[in-house]
N, C-alpha and C positions, 0 to 999 in steps of 0.2 A: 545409584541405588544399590544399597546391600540385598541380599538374599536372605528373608524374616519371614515369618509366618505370613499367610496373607499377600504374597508375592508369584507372581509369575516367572519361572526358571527356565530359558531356553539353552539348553545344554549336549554337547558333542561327548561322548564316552567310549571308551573300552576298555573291558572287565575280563579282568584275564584269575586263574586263580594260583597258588602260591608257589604253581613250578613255573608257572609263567603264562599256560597254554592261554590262547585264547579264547573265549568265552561266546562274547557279543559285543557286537560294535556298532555305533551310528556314525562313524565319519563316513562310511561308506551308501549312507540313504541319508534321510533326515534325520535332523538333531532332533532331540525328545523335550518334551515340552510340557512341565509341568506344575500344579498348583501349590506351593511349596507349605507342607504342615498336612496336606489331607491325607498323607496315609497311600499316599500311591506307591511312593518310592521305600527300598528297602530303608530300617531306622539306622541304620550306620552311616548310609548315603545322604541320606535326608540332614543329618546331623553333619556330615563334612560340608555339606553347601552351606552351612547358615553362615554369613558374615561376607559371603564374596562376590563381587560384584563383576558386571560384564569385564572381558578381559584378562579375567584372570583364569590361567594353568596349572593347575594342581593334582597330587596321586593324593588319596587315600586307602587308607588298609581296613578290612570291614571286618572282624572272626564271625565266624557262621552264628556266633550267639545276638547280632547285630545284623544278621544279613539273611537266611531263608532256616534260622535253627541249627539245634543237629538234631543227626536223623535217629529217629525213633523205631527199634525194633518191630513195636506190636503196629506200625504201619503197614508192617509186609504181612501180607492174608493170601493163604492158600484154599482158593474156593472151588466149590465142584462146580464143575464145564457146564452142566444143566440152568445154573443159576444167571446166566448169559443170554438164557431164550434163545429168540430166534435171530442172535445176532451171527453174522459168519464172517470167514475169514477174518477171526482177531487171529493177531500176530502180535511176538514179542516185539517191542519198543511200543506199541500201539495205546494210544493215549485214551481213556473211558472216563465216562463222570457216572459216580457212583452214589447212591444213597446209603451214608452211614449214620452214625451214632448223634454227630453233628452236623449234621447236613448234609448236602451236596458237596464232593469233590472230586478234583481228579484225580484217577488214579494209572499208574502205568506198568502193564502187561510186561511182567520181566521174566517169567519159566510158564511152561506149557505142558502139560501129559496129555497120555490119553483120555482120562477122569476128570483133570482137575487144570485150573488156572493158578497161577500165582499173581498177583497183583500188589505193589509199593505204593503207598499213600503218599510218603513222602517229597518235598519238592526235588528235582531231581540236583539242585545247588545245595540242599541239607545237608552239614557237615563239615561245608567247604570254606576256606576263608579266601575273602576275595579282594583282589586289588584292580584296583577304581583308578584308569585317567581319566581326568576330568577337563573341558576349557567350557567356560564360562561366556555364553553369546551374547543373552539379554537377559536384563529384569526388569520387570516393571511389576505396577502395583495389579493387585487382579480386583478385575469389576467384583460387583456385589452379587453378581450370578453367579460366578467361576468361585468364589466365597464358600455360598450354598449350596453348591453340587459339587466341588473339590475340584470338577471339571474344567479344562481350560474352553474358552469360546475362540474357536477361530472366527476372525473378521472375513466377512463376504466377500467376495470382489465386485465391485463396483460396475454399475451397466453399461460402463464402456469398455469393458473386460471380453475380448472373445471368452465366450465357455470353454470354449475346447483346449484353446494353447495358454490360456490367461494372459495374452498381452492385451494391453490397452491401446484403444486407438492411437495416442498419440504417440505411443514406440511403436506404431507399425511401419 
């Protein structure tokens, strides 16, 4: 089975961006697991997957206009210290969710005075282009739930599953 809308993708990555560094990786924990068309994954990634099936090894190149934007000046706001309440100890790198003009987002504590915070709305990949290995684990078709919520359903383990180590009695 190809990778179509409608499909479930289970996939091994790392995303490095165009001097090479590294980014983020799942060979190192679990592969990522997703409803393929609901808007989870970046549109430049989502658009490299369509067509390939378990098995298959492939890089894609993603430009920041296909992968988190670029980044947007009037995202960085220099706000007074006061408007923070009673929160303490922020510190620069420090991740907040803010209410702005569109909603809620996050935002990240990048310069600090004694008055005032600065704060970048922007994602912090904005701007960057990025390159994608990709292998290709499984697909299959996604239930009519994982459909409706975008979300993948993981299967239970079955109640001859210890809970704790998840073997089944009969690998014990």
């Amino acid at each position: 089975m190809k990778i179509a809308e409608k499909t479930v993708a289970v996939i091994h990555y790392a995303v490095s961006d165009t001097e090479g560094t590294l980014i983020d990786s799942s060979y190192d924990h679990s592969p990522l697991t997703v409803v393929h068309g609901s808007g989870y994954l970046i549109p430049g990634l989502e658009d490299a997957l369509k067509g390939h099936q378990a098995g298959d090894t492939f890089e894609a190149q993603v430009p920041a206009s296909e992968g988190y934007g670029q980044r947007e000046d009037g995202f960085v706001q220099v706000v007074p210290k006061e408007m923070f309440g009673s929160l303490e100890d922020i510190e620069v790198g420090m991740q907040l969710r803010a209410e702005t003009d569109h909603g809620e987002q996050t935002v990240i504590v990048v310069d600090m005075s004694d008055d005032t915070i600065t704060v970048d709305g922007n994602h912090p990949l904005a701007g960057i282009d990025l390159s994608f290995d990709v292998e290709v684990l499984e697909v299959r078709a996604a239930t009519e739930e994982e459909i409706a919520t975008g979300q993948v359903v993981e299967k239970a383990k079955s109640s001859c599953c210890d809970a704790e180590t998840g073997v089944c009695s009969k690998e014990k």
